[in-house]
C-alpha positions in Angstrom: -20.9 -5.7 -17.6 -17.8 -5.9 -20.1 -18.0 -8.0 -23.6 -16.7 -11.0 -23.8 -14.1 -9.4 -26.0 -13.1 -6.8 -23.0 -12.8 -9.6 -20.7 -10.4 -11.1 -23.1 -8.4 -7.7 -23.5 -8.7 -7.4 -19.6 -7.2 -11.0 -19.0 -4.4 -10.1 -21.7 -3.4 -7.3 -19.4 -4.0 -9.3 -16.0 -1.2 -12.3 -17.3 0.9 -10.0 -18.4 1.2 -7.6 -15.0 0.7 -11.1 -13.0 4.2 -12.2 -15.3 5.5 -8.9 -14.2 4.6 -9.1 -10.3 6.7 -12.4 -10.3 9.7 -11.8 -12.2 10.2 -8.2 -11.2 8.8 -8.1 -7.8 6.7 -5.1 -9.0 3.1 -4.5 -7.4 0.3 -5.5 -8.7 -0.9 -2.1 -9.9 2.3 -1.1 -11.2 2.6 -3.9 -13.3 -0.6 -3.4 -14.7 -0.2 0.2 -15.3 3.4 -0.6 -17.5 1.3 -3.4 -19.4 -1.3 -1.2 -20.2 1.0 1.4 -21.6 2.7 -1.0 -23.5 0.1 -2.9 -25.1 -1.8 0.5 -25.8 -5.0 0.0 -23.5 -6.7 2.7 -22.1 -10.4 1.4 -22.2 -11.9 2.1 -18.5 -13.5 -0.8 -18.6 -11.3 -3.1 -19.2 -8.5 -1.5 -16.9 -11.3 -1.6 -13.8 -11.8 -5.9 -14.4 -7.7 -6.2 -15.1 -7.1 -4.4 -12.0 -10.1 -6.8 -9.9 -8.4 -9.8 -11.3 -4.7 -8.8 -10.4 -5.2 -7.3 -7.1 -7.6 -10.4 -6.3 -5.4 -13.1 -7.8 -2.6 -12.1 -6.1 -4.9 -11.1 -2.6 -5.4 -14.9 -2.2 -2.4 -16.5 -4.2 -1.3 -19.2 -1.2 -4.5 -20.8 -1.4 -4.9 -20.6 -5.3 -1.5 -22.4 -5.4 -2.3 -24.9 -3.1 -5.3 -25.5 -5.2 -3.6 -25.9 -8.2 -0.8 -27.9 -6.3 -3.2 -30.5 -5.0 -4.4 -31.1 -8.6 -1.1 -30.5 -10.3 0.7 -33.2 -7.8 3.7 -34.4 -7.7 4.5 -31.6 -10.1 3.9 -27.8 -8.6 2.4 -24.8 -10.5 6.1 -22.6 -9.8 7.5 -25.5 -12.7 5.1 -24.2 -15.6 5.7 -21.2 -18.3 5.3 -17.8 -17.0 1.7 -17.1 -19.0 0.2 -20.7 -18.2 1.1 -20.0 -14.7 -0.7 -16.8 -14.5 -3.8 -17.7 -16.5 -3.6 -20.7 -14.0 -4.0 -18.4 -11.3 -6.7 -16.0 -13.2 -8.8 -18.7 -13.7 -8.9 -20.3 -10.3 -9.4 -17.6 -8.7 -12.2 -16.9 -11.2 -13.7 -20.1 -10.7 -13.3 -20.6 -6.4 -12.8 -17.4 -5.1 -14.9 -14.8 -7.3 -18.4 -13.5 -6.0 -19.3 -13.7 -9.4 -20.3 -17.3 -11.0 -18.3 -18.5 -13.7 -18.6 -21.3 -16.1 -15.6 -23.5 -16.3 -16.2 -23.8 -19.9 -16.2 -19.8 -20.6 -13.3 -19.3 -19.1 -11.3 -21.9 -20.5 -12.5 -20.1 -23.9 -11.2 -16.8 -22.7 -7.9 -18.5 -22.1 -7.8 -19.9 -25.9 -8.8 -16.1 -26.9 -6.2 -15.0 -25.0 -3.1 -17.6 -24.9 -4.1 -19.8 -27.9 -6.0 -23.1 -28.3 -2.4 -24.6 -28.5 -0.9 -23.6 -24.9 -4.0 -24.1 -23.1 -4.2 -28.1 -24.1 -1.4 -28.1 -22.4 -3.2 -27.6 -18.9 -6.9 -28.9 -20.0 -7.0 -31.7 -17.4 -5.5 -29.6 -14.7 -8.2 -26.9 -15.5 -11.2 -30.2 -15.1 -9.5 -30.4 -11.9 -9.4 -27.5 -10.5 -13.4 -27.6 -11.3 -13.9 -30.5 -9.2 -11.8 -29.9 -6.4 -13.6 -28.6 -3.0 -11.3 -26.6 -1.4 -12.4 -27.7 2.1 -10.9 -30.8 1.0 -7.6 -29.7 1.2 -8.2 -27.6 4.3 -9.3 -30.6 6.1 -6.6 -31.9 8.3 -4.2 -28.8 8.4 -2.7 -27.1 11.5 -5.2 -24.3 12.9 -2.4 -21.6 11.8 -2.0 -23.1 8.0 -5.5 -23.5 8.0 -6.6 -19.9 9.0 -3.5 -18.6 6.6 -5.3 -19.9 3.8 -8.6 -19.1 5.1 -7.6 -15.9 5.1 -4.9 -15.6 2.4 -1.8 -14.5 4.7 1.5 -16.7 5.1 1.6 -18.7 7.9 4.3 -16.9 9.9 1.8 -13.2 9.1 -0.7 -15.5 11.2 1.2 -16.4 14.2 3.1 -12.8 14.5 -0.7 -11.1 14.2 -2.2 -13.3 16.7 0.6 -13.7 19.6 0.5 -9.6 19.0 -3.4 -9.0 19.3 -4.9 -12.1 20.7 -7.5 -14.4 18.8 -10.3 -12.0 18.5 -8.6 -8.6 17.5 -5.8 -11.1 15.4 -8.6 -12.6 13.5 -10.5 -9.6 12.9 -7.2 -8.0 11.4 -6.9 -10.8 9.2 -10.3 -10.4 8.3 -10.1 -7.1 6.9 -7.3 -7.9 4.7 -9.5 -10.2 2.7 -11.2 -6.5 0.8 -9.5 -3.8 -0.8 -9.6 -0.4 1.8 -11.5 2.8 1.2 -10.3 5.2 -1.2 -9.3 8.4 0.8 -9.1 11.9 -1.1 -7.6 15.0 0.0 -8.6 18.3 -0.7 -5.3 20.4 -1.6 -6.0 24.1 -1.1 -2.5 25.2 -2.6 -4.1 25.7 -5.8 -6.2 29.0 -4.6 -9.6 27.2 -4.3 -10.8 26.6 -0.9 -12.1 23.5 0.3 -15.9 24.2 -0.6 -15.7 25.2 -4.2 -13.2 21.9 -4.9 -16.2 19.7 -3.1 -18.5 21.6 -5.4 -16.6 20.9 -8.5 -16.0 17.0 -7.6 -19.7 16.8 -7.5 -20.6 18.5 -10.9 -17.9 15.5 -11.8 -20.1 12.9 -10.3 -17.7 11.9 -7.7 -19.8 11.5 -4.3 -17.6 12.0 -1.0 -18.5 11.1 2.8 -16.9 13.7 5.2 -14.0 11.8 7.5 -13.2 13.0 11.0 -9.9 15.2 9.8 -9.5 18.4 7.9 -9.4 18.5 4.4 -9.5 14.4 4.2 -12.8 12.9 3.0 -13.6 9.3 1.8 -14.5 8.4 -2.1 -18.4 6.7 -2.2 -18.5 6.8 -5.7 -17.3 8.1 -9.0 -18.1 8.0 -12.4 -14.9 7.9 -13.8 -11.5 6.9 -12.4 -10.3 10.2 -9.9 -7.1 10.0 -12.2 -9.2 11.1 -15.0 -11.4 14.0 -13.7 -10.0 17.4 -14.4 -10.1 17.9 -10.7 -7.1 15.6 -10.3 -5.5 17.0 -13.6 -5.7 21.2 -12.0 -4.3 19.5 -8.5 -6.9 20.1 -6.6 -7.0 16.7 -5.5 -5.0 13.6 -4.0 -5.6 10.4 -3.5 -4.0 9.9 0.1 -4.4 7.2 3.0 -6.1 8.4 5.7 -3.9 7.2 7.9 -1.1 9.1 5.9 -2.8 12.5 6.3 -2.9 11.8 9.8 0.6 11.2 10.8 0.8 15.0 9.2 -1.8 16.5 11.1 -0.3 14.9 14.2 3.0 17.3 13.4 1.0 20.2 13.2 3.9 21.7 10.8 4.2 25.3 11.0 4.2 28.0 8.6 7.9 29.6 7.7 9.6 26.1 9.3 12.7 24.1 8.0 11.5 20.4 7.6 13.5 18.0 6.5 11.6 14.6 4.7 13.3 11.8 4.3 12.3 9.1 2.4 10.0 11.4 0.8 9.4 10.3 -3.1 6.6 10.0 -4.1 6.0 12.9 -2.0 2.1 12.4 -0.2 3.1 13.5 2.9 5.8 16.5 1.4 2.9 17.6 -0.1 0.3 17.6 2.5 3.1 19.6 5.2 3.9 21.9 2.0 -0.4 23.1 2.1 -0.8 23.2 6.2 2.8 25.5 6.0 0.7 27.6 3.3 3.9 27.3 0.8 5.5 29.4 3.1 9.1 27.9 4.7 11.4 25.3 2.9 11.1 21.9 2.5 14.0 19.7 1.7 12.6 16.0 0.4 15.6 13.0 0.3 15.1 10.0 -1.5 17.4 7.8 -3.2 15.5 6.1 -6.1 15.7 8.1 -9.2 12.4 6.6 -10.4 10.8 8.1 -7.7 12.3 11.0 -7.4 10.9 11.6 -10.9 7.4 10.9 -9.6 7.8 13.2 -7.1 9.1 16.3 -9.6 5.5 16.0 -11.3 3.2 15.5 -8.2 4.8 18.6 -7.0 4.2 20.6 -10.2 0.7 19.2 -10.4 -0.3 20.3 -6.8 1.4 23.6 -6.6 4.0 22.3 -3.8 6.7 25.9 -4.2 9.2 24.7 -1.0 10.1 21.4 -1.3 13.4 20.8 -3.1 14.3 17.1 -3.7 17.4 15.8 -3.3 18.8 12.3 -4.3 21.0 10.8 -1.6 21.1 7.8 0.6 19.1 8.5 3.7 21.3 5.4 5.7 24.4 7.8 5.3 25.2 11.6 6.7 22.4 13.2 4.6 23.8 16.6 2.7 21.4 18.6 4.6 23.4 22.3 5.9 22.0 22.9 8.9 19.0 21.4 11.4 15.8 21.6 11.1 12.5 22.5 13.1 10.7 19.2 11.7 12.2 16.1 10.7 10.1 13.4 9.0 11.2 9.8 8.3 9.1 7.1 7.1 11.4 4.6 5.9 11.0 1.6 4.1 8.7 -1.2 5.4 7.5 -4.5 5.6 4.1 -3.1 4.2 2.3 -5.4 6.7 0.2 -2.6 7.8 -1.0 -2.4 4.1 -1.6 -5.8 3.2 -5.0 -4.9 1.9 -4.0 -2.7 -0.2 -0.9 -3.9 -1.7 -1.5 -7.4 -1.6 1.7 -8.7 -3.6 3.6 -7.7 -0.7 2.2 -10.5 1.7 4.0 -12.9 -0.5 7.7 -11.1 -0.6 8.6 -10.7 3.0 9.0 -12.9 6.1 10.4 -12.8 9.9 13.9 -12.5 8.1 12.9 -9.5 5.9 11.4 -7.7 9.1 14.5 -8.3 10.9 16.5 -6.8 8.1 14.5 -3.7 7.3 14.4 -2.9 11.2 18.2 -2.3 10.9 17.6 -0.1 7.9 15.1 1.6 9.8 17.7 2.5 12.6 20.0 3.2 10.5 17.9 5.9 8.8 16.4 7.1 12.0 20.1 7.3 13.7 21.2 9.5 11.0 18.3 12.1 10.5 18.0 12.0 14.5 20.9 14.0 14.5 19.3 17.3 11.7 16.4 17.7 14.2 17.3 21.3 16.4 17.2 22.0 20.4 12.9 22.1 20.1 12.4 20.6 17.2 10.1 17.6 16.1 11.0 14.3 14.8 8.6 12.3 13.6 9.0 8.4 13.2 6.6 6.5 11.1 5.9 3.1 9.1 3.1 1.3 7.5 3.7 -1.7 9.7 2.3 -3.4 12.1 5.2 -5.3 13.5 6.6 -4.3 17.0 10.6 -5.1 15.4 10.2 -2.2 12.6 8.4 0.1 15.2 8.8 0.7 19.0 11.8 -1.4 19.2 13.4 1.2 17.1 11.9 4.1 18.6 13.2 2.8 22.3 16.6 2.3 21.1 16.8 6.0 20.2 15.3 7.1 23.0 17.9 4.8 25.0 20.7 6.0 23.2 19.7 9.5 22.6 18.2 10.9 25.7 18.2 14.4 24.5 14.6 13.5 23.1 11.6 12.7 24.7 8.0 10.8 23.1 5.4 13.2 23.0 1.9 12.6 22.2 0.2 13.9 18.9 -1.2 17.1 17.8 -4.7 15.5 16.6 -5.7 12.2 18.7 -6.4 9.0 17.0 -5.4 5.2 17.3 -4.9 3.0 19.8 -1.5 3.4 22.5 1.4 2.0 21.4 3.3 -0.8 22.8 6.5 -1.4 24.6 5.5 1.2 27.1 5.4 3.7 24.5 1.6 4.9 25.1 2.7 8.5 23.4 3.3 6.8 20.1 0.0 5.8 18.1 -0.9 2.4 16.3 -3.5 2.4 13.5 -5.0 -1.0 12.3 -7.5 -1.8 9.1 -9.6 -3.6 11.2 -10.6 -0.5 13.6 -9.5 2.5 11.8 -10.6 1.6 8.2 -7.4 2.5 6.5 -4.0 1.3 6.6 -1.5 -0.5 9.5 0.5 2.3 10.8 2.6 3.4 13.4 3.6 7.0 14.5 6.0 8.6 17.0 6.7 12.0 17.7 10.5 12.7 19.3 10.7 16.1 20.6 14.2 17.3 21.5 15.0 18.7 24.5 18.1 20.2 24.1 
């Protein structure tokens, strides 16, 4: 258990990423990470309870607002400072939503230690609220969607589209397994000249205990004694940290040694890396993405996992990509709603609606049109998204094959998931609630001539 003074360090860290999240639209973890860095703190233990109240807090911010709302009324919780707000939030979700008990009392005395005695007097009666408010009571009388959205801590409209899409049962379920943080998938890389066995050997003199997944080289964390970043596994590169359902949509391309792929969207480079170790570092790689800052990231996951063929190249994807001539493999995983990931990046329930899935499906098309046309007589292209909705995924995939009958949907090289909708059985949907790791969706386009 931390001190009470690394609990105040931690909640230090938590308000400022939680600041962060809302004025920047960063993740949760990234926020954290920049705070840390900035305010110098690199104690495990108080970076493993910031990160638990960040990722929570924001995991079930709709119904910690409407808490706070319901005591705050008429005035809302989006009116107060930035730091009030997120202690606000801390401390509620400290208080209703925890599996840990907490005093009322203590925590208010964090705040003071953290914010002042000065700024928290400001909100003393809401925080007596907040105390003596039973949630049920503000569930009571709601609409069964609004109710089961804050039940589960989705937005309404998440609700209705996962429902209408999987029925009651399978919708519910899905909603279900949002409310916990997935397993933590790690992936042996071999591109470092130590074969699978000695790396598994070396992770356990490390104390990190794995459980052996259904897919080569991919195995699930049970526990560690220190954070994977830190082990000098991950430092030599004989490790990633790598959805399973990520290493999946590789293994279903079965990429082949001496091929031309072309990735786009590539940064921060998971997948790049994971077709650079099954082609043996043998062929060429190209990687397109068009943020700088992840382009950077990219650069030094490379380096640190031995990746020789891939060559990044800044340029927007939505455009003719500067790409010479076709390739054997085309990859695109463009970017998405993140509803298949909910659990995992919880911050991203709360930035996107119908609208935004609308929108990026036009991006998507865009990207996939373009790339569509770099994949060679018998080559692969292969379509996927961390999303769940049908608008981002087999509506896009159809309207290729509609317009581009030169390719044809082929099933995948390793089988997994459930059939695809739309009439698209070929393609492959994965779900947290069956698979035990992200939503995603894969196609594989093979064209014909």
């Amino acid at each position: 258990m931390p001190t009470t003074a690394q609990v105040a360090r931690a909640w230090r860290l938590a308000i400022e990423a939680l600041v962060e999240v809302e004025k920047r639209g960063f993740s949760g973890r990234l926020a954290l990470a920049q705070a840390s860095s900035r305010l110098g703190e690199r104690s495990v233990v108080v970076l493993r309870h910031s990160l638990r109240l960040v990722e929570e807090t924001l995991r079930r911010r709709n119904a910690i607002d409407r808490l706070i709302n319901y005591v705050l009324r008429p005035r809302s919780v989006r009116m107060l400072p930035a730091r009030i707000k997120a202690f606000l939030r801390i401390y509620t979700y400290e208080l209703k939503f925890s599996e840990e008990e907490r005093e009322p009392a203590w925590l208010a005395k964090i705040g003071r230690r953290v914010l002042g005695w000065r700024e928290v007097a400001r909100v003393e009666e809401v925080l007596g609220g907040v105390a003596n408010t039973d949630f049920e009571e503000i569930l009571s009388g709601l609409e069964r969607e609004e109710r089961i959205a804050l039940e589960t801590f989705h937005p309404t409209w998440f609700v209705r589209y996962v429902l209408k899409l999987l029925g009651d049962e399978q919708g519910l379920k899905l909603l279900r397994a949002n409310e916990k943080p997935p397993p933590t998938y790690v992936r042996i890389n071999t591109l470092r000249g130590i074969d699978e066995g000695r790396v598994l050997t070396l992770l356990s003199d490390e104390g990190v205990k794995l459980e052996e997944e259904n897919f080569s080289f991919v195995y699930k964390l049970v526990s560690s004694k220190r954070p994977l970043v830190r082990t000098k596994s991950y430092r030599e590169g004989l490790i990633h940290l790598q959805d399973k359902a990520s290493c999946f949509t590789v293994l279903a391309m079965s990429p082949q040694r001496g091929g031309y792929v072309l990735d786009v969207c590539a940064a921060p480079g998971s997948k790049t890396s994971f077709i650079a170790q099954l082609m043996g570092n043998e062929g060429k790689i190209v990687s397109i993405d068009l943020s700088k800052r992840r382009i950077g990231v990219f650069v030094r996951e490379m380096a640190r996992l031995g990746v020789e063929i891939a060559h990044p190249v800044l340029a927007n994807a939505r455009k003719p990509l500067p790409v010479a001539r076709q390739a054997d493999l085309v990859v695109v995983d463009p970017p998405c709603s993140s509803t298949g990931a909910f659990h995992k990046m919880p911050s991203a329930k709360w930035r996107i609606d119908e609208r935004g899935v609308r929108y990026l499906s036009r991006i998507q098309w865009e990207i996939l049109s373009q790339a569509s046309q770099l994949v060679k007589p018998g080559g692969l292209l292969a379509y996927s998204t961390c999303s769940i909705t049908v608008e981002e995924n087999e509506e896009v995939v159809k309207k290729l094959l509609e317009e581009s009958p030169c390719f044809e949907l082929e099933p995948p090289a390793v089988d997994w998931g459930e059939p695809g909708l739309l009439g698209l059985e070929d393609a492959r949907r994965l779900y947290p609630h069956l698979h035990e790791c992200n939503g995603f969706f894969l196609a594989l386009l093979r064209r014909t001539r």
